[in-house]
PAZAPA-4460 file (N, C-alpha, C; in steps of 0.05 Angstrom, whole numbers, plus 32768, in hexadecimal, padded with zeros to 4 digits):
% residues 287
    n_x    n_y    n_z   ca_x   ca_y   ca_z    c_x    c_y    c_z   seq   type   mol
   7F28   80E6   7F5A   7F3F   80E9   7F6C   7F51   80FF   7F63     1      X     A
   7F63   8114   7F74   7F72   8121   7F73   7F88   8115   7F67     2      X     A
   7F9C   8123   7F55   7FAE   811F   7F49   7FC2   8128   7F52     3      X     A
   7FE6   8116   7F56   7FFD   812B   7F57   8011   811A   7F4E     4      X     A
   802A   8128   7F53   8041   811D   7F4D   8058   811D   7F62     5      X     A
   8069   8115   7F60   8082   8112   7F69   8099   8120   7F5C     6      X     A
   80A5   8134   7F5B   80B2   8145   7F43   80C9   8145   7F3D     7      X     A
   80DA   8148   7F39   80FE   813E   7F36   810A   8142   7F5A     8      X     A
   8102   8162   7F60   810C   8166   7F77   80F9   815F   7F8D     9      X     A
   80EB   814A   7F90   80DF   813D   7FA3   80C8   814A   7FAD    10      X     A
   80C1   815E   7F9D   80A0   8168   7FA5   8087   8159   7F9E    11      X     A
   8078   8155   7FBA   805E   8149   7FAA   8047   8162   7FA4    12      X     A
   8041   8162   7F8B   8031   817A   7F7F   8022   816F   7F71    13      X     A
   8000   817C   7F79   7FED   817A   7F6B   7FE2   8186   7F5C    14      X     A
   7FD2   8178   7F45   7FCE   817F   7F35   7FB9   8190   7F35    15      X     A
   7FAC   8197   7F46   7F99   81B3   7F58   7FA0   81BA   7F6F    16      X     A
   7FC5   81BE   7F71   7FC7   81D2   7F7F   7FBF   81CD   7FA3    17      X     A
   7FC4   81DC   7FAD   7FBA   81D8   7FCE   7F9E   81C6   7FCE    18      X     A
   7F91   81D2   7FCA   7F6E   81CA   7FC3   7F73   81AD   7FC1    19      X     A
   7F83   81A1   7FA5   7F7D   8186   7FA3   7F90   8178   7FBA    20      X     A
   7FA4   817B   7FC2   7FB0   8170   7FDF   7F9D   8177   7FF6    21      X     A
   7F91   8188   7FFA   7F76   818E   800B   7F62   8174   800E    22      X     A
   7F5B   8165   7FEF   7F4C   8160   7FEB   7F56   8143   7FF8    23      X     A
   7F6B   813F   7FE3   7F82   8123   7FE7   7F79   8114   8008    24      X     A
   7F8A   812B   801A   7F86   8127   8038   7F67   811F   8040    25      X     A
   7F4E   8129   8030   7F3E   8130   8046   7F2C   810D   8039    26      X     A
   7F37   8103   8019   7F2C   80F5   800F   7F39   80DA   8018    27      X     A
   7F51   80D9   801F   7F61   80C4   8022   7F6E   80B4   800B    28      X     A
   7F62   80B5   7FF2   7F6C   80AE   7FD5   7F80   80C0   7FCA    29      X     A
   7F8F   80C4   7FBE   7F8F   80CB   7FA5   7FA3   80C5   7F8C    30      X     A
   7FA7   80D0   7F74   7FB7   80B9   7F5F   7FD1   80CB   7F5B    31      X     A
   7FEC   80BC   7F64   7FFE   80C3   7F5C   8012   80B7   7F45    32      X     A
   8019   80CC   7F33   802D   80C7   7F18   803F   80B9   7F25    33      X     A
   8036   809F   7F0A   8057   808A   7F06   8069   808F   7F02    34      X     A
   8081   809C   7F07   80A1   80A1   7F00   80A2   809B   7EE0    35      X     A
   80AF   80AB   7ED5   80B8   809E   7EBB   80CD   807E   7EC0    36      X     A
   80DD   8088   7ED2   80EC   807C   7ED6   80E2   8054   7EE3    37      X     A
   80D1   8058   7EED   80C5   8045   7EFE   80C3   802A   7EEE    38      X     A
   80D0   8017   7EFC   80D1   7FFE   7EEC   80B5   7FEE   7EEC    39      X     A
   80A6   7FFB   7EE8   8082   7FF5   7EEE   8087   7FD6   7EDD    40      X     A
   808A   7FD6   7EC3   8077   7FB8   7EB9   808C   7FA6   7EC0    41      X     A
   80A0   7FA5   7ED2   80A9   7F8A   7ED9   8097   7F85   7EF5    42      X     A
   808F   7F98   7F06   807F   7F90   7F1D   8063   7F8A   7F11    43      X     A
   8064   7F90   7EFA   8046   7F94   7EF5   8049   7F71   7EE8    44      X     A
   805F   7F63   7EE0   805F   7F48   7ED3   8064   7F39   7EEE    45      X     A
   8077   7F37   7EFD   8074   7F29   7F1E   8051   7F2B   7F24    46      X     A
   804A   7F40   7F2B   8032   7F3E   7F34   8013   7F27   7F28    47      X     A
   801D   7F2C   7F0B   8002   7F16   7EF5   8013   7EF9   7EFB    48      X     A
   802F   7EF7   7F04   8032   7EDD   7F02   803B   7ED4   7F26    49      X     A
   803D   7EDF   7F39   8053   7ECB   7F4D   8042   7EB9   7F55    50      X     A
   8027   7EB4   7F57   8014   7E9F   7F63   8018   7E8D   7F4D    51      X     A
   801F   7E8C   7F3B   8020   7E72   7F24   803E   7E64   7F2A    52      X     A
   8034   7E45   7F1D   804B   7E3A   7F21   8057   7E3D   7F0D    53      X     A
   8075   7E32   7F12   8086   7E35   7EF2   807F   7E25   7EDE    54      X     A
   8089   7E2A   7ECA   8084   7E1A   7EB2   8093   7E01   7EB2    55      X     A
   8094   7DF0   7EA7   80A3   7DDB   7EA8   80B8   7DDA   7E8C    56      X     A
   80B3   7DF6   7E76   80C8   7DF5   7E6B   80D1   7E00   7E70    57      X     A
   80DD   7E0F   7E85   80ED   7E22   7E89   80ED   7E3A   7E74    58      X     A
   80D6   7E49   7E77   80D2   7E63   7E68   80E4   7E76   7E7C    59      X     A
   8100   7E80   7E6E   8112   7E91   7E83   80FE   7EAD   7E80    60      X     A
   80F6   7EB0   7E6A   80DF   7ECF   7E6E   80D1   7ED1   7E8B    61      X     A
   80C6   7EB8   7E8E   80A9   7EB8   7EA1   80AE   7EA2   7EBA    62      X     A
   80C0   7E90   7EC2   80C5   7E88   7ED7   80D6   7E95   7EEF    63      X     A
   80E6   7EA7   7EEB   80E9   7EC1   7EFD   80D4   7ECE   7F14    64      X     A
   80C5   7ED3   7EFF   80AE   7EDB   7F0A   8091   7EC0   7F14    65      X     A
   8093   7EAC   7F19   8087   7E99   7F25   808D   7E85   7F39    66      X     A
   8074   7E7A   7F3F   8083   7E64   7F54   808A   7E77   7F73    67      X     A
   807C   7E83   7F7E   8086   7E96   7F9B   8077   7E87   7FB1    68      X     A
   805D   7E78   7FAD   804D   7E75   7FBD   805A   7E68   7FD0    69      X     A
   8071   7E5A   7FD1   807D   7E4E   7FF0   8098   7E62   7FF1    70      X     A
   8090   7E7C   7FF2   80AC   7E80   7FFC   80AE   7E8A   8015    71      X     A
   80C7   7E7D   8025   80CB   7E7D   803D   80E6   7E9E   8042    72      X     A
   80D1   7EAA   8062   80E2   7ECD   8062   80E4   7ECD   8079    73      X     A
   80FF   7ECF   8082   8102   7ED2   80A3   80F2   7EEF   80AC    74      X     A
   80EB   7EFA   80C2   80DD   7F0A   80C3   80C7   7F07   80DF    75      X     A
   80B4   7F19   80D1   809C   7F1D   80E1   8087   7F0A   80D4    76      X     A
   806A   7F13   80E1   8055   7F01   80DF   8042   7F08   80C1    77      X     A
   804F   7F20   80BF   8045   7F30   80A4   8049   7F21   8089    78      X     A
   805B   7F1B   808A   806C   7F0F   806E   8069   7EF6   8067    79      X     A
   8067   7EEF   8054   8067   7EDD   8042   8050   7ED4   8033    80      X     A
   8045   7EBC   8029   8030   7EB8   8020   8012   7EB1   802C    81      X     A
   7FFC   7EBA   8023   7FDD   7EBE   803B   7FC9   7EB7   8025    82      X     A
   7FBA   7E9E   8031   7FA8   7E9B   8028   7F8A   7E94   8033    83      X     A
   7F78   7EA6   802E   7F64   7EA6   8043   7F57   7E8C   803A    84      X     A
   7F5C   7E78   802A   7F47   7E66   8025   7F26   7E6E   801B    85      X     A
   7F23   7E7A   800E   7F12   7E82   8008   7EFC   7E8D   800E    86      X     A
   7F06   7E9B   8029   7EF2   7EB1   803E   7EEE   7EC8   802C    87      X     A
   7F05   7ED8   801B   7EFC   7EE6   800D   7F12   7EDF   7FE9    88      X     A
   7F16   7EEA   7FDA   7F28   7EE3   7FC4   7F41   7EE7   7FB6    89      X     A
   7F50   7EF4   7FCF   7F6A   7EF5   7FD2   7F76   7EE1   7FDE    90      X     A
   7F9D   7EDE   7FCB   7FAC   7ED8   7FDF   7FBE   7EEF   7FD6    91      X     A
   7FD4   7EED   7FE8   7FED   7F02   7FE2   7FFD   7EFA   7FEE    92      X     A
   8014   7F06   7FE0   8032   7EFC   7FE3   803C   7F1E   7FF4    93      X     A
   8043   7F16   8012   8050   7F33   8022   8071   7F39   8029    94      X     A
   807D   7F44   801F   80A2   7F44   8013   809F   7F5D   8027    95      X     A
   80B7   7F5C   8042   80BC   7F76   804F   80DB   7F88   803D    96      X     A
   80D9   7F9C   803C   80EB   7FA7   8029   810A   7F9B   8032    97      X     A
   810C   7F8D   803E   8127   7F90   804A   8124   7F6E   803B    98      X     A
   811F   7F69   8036   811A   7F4B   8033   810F   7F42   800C    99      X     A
   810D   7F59   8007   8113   7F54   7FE2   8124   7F49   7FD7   100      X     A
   813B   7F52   7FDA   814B   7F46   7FD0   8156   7F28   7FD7   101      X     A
   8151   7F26   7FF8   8151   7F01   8002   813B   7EF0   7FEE   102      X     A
   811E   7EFC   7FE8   810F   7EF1   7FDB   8115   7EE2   7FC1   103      X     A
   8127   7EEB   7FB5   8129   7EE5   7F94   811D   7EED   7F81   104      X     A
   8112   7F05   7F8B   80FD   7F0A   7F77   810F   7F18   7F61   105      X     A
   8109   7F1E   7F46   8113   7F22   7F2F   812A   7F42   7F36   106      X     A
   8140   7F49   7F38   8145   7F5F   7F3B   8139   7F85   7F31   107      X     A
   8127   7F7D   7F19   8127   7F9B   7F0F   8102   7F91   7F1F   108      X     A
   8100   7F79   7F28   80EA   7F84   7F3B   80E1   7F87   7F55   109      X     A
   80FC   7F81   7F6B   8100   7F8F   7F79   8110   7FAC   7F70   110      X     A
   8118   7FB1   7F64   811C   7FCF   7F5B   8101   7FE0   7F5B   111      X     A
   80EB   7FDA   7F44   80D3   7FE7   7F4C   80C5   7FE2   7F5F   112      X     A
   80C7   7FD1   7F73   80B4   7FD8   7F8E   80CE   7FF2   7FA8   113      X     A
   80E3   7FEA   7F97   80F2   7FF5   7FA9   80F4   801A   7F9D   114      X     A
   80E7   8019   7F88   80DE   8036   7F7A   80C5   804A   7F8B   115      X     A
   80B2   8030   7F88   8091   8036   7F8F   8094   8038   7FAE   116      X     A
   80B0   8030   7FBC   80AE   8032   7FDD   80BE   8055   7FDF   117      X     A
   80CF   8056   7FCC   80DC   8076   7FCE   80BC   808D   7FCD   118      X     A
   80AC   807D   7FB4   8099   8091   7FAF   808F   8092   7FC9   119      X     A
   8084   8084   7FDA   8076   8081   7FF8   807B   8094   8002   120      X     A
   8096   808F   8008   80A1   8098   801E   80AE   80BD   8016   121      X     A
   80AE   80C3   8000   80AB   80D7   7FF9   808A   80E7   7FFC   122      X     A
   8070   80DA   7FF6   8060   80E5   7FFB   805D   80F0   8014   123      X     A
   8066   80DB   8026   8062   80E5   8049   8071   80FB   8050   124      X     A
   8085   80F7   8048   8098   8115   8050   8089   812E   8043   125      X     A
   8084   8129   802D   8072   8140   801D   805E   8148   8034   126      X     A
   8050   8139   803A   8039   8138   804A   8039   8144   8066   127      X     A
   8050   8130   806C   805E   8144   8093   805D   815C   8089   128      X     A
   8071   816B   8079   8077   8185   8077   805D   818D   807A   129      X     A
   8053   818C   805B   8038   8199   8056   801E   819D   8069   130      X     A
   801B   818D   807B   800A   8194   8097   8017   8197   80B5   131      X     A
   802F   81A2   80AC   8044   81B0   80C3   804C   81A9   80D7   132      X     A
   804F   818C   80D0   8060   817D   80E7   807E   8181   80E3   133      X     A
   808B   8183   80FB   80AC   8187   80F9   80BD   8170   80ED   134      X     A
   80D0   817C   80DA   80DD   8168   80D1   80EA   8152   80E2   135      X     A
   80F6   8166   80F8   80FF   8156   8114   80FA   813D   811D   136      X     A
   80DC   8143   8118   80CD   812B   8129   80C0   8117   8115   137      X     A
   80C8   8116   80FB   80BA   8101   80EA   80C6   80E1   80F4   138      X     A
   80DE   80E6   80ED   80EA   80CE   80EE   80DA   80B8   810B   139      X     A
   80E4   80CA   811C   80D5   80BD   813C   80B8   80B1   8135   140      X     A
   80A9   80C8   812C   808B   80C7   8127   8085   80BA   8110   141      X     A
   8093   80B4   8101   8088   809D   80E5   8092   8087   80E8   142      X     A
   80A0   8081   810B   80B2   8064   810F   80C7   8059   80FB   143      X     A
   80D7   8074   80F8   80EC   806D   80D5   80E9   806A   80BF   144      X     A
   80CE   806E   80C2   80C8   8066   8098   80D1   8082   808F   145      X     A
   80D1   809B   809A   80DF   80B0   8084   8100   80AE   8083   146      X     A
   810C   8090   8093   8129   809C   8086   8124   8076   807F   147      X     A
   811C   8069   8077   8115   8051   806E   811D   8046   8082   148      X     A
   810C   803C   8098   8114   802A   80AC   80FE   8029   80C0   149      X     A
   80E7   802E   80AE   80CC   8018   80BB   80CC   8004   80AF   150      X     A
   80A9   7FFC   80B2   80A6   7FDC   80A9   809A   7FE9   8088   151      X     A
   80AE   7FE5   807C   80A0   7FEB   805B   809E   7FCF   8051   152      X     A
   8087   7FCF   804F   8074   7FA7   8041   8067   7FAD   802E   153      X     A
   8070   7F9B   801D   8067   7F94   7FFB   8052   7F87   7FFD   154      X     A
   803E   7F85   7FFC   8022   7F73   7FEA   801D   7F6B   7FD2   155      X     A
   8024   7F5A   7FC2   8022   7F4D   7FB0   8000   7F43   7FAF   156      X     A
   7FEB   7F4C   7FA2   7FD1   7F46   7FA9   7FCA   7F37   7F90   157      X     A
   7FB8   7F1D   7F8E   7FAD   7F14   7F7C   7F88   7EF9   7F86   158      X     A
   7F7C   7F0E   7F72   7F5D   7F0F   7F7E   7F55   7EF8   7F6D   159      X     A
   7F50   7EE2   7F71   7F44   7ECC   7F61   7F2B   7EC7   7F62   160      X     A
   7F1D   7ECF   7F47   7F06   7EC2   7F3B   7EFE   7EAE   7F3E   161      X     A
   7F09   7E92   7F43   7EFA   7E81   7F48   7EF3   7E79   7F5F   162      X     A
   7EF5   7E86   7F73   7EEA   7E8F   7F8D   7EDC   7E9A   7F94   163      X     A
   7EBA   7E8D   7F87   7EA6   7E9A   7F82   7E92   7E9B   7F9B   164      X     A
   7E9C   7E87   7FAB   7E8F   7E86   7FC6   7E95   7E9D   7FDB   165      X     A
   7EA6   7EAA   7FD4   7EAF   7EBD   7FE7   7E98   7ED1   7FDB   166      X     A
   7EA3   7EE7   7FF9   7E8B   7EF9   7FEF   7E9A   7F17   7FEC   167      X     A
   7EAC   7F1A   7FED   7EBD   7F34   7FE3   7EE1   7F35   7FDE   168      X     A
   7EE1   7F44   7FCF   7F08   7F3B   7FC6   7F10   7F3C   7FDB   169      X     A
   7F10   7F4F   7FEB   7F1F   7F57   8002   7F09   7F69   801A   170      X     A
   7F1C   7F5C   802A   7F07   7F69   8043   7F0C   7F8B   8049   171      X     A
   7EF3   7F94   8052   7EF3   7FB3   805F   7F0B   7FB8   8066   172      X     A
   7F22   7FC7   8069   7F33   7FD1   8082   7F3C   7FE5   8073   173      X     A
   7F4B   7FF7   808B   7F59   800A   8089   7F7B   800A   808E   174      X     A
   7F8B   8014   807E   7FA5   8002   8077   7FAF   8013   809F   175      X     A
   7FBD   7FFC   80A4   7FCA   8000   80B9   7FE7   801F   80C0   176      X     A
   7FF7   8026   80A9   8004   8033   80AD   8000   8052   80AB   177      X     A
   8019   8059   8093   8019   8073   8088   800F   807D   8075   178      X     A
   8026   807A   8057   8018   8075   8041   801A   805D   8033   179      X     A
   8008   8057   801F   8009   8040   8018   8000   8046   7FF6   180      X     A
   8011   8036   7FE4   8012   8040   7FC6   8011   8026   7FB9   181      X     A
   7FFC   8022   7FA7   7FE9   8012   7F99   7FEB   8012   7F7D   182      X     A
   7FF4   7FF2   7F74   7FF4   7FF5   7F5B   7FE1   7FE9   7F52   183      X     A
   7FCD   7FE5   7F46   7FBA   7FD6   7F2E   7FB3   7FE2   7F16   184      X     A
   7FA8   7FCF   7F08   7F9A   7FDA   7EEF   7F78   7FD5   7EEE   185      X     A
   7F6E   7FC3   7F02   7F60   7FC3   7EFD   7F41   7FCF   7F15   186      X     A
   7F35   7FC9   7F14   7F1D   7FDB   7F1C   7F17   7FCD   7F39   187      X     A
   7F05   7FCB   7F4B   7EF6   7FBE   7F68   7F09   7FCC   7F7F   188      X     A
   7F0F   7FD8   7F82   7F15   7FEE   7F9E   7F02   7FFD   7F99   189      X     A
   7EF2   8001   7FB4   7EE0   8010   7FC1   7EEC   8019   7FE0   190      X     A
   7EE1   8031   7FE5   7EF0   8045   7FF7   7ED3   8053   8005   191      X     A
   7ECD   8050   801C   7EBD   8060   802C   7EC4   8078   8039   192      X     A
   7EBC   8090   801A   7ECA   80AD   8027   7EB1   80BB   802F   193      X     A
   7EAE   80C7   8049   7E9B   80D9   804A   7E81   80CC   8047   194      X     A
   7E80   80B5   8060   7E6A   809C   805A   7E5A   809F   8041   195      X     A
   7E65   80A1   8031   7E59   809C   8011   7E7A   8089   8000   196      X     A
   7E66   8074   7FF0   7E7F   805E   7FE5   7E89   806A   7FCD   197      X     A
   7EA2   8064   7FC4   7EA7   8074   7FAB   7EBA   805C   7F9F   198      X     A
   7EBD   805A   7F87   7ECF   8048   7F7E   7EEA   805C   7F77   199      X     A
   7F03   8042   7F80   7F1E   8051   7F77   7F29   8042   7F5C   200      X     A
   7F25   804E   7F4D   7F27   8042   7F2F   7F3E   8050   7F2B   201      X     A
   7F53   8038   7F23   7F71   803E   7F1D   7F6A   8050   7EFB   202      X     A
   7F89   805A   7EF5   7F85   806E   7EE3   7F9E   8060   7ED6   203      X     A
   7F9F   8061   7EBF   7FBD   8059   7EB4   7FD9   8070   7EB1   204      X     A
   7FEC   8069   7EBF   8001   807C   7EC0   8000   8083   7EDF   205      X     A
   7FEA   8079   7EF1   7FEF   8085   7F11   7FEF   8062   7F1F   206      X     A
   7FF8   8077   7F3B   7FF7   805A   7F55   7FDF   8069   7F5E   207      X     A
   7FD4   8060   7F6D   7FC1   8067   7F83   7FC9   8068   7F9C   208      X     A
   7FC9   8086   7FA7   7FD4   8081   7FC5   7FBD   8084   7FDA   209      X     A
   7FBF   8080   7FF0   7FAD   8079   8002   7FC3   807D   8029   210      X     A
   7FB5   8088   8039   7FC0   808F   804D   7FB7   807B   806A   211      X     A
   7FC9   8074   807A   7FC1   8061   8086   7FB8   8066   80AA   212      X     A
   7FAF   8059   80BF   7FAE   8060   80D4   7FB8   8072   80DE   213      X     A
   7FD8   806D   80E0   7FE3   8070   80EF   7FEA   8089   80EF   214      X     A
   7FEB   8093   80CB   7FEB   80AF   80C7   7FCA   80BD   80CE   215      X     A
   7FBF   80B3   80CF   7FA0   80C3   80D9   7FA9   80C9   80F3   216      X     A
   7FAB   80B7   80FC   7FB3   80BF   811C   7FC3   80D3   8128   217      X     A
   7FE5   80CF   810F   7FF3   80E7   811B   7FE8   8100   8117   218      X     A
   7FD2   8108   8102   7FCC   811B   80F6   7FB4   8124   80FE   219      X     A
   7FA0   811E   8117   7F81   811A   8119   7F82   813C   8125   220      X     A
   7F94   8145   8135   7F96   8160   8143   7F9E   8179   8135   221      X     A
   7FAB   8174   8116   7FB4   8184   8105   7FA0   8195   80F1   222      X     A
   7FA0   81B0   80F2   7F84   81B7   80E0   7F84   81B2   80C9   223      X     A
   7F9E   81A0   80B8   7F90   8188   80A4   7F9D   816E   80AC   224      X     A
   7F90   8160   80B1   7F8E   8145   80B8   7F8B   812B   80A8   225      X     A
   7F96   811F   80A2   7F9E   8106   8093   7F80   80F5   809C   226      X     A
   7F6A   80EA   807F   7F63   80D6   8085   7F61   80BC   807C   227      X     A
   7F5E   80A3   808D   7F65   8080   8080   7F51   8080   807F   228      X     A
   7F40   8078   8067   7F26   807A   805F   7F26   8053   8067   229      X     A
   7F10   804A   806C   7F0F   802E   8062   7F0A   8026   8047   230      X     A
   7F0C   8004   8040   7F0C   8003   8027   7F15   7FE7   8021   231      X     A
   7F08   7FE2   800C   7F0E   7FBC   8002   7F0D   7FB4   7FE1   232      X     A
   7F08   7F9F   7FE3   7F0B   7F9C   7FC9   7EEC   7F8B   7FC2   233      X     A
   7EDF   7F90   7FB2   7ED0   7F89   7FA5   7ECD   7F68   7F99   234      X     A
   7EB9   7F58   7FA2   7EBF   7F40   7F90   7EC2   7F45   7F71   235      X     A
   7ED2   7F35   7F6B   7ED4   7F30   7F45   7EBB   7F32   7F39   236      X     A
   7EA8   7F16   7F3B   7E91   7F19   7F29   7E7A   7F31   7F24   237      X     A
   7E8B   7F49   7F3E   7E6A   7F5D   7F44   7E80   7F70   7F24   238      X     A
   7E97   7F6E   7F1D   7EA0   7F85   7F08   7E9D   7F7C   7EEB   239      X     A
   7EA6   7F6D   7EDE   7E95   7F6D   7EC9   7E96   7F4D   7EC1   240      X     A
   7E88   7F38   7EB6   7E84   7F28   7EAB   7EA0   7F15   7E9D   241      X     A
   7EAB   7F29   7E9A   7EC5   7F1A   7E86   7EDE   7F28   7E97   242      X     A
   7EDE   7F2D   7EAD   7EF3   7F33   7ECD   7F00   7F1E   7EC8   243      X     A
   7F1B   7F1A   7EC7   7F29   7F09   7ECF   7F2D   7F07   7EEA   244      X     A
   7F45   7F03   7EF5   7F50   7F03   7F10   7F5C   7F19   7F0A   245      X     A
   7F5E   7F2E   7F22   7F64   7F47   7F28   7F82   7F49   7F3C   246      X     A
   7F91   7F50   7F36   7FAD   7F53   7F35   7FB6   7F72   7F4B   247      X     A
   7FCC   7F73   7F5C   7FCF   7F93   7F62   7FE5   7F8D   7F7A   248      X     A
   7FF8   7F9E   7F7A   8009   7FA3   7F92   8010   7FBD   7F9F   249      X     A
   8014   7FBF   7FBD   8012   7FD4   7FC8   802B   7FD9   7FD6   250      X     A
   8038   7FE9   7FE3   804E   7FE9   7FEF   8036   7FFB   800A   251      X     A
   803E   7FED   8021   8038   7FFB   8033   804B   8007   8054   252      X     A
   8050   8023   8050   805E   802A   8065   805A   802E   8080   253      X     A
   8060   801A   8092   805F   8018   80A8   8069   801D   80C4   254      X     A
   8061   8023   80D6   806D   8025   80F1   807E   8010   80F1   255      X     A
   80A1   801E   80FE   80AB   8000   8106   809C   7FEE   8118   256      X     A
   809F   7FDE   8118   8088   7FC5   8135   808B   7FCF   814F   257      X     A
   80A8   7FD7   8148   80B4   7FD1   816C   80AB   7FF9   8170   258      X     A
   80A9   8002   8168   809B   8024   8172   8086   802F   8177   259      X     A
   8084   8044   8173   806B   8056   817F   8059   805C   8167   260      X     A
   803E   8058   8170   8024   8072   8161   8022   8091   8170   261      X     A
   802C   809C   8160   8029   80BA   816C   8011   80CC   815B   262      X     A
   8012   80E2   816C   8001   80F8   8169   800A   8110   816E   263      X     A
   800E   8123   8159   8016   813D   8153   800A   8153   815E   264      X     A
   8013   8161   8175   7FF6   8173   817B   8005   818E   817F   265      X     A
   8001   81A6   817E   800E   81BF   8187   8039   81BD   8183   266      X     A
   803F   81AF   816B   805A   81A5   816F   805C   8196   8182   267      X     A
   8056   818B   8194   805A   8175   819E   804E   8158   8195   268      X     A
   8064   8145   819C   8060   812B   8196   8050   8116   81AA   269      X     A
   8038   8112   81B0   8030   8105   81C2   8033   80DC   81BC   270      X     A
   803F   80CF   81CD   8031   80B2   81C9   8022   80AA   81C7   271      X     A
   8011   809C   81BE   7FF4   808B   81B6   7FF2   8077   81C8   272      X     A
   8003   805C   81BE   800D   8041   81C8   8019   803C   81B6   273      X     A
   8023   8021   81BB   803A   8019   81B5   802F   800D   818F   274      X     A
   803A   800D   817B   802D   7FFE   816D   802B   7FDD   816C   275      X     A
   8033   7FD1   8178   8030   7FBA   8185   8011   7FB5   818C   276      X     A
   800B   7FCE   81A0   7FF6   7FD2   81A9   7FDE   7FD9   8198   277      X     A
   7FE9   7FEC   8185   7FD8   7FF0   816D   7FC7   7FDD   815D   278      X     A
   7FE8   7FD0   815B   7FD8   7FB9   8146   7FC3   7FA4   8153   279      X     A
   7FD3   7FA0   8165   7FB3   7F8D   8172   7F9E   7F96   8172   280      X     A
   7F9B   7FAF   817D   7F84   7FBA   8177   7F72   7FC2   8167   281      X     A
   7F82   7FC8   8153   7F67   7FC9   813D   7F6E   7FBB   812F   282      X     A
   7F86   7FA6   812A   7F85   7F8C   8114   7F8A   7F73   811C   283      X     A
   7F84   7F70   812E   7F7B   7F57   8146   7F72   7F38   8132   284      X     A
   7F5B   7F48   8128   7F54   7F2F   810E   7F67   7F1C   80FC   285      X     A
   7F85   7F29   80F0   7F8A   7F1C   80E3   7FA2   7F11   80ED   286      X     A
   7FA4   7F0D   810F   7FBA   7F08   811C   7FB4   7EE6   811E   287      X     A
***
């Protein structure tokens, strides 16, 4: 995967230059640098623990971070806790950004998802510019996620091993939005680029970013064009023998609900449908 960064003055720059953003776009992957700054190992301790219950001695270290599985979020149909019963070997915990801080979750870890959503939403603007869409028209056309006021949703992901009956971590799809920025450490993402499979093997020191529908779509008429590759997660037992349960959270930036899927063509902004309409349509299944 292509390499870049995020730079003090908000450039995303790769680490090969045009070519590897060439590549970025046409691959749908690629690994972007962690902030120095980025409060990574407190999301990275929420994440190994919110499906556990608390302790009963009151460990103030580690009960912060446990005990989420009933938590109740005013909202949409997106949020809160999902468990497929063992169709495949996830459950996850879904926090809409506006709704962190209602959650309780530990403060310096809503701070880092609220880091990893700046990174997002900085890549897209990078991105508008860089395949010459008008600044003008982002905001309209990304349904507010470039001035923070789409649907930006947290995934809290955790893949259990002893859910050996299932037959894959996570199912095929292609993420619904814009961009979407990925934290794990450990290995089972697979990505169908260029109908050949490739594994996306996290790197230490990067997120993994990945581009979603809705940006393919605005971008399908542009002579570089954004693509949402599909992609899932691998069962546990196929990676290695001594796999624990596999751990990872994503922030993903979304169309507001209530707006439009557009399409960029000659500077003009054309309508799609409604994303309302969107979503039924191609994510019908998990309604």
């Amino acid at each position: 995967m292509q390499k870049a960064e995020i730079t003090d003055d908000g450039i995303l720059k790769f680490d090969n230059g045009n070519e590897g953003f060439d590549k970025a776009l046409k691959e749908g992957f690629f690994l972007l640098k962690i902030p120095d700054i980025n409060l990574i190992e407190y999301s990275d301790k929420f994440a190994n623990n919110w499906y556990l219950e608390k302790h009963n001695n009151d460990d103030v270290q580690i009960n912060p971070y446990r005990g989420f599985k009933n938590i109740q979020l005013e909202g949409d149909i997106f949020q809160g806790y999902f468990n497929n019963n063992g169709v495949n070997q996830i459950e996850y915990l879904a926090i809409e950004k506006n709704n962190l801080i209602k959650s309780n979750l530990p403060l310096e870890v809503v701070k880092s998802f609220e880091q990893m959503n700046d990174l997002a939403v900085g890549v897209l603007k990078n991105v508008l510019r860089k395949v010459g869409i008008a600044e003008c028209d982002w905001d309209k056309m990304t349904g507010g996620v470039t001035s923070n006021n789409g649907h930006h949703l947290f995934q809290i992901n955790h893949h259990r091993k002893e859910h050996e009956n299932s037959t894959i971590g996570n199912n095929w799809h292609r993420d619904f939005g814009l961009v979407s920025v990925l934290r794990t450490t450990d290995p089972g993402l697979i990505a169908l680029i260029d109908d050949k499979l490739f594994a996306i093997n996290p790197e230490e020191g990067y997120f993994i970013v990945n581009f979603g529908r809705a940006f393919e779509i605005l971008t399908e008429k542009l002579s570089k064009p954004v693509n949402a590759c599909a992609h899932c997660v691998i069962k546990i037992k196929y990676l290695t023998v001594d796999q624990q349960d596999r751990v990872s959270y994503i922030i993903f930036t979304n169309c507001n609900m209530n707006g439009g899927i557009y399409r960029y063509d000659n500077g003009k902004t054309e309508l799609i449908q409604t994303v309302e309409e969107f979503f039924k349509q191609e994510y019908s299944y998990i309604l």
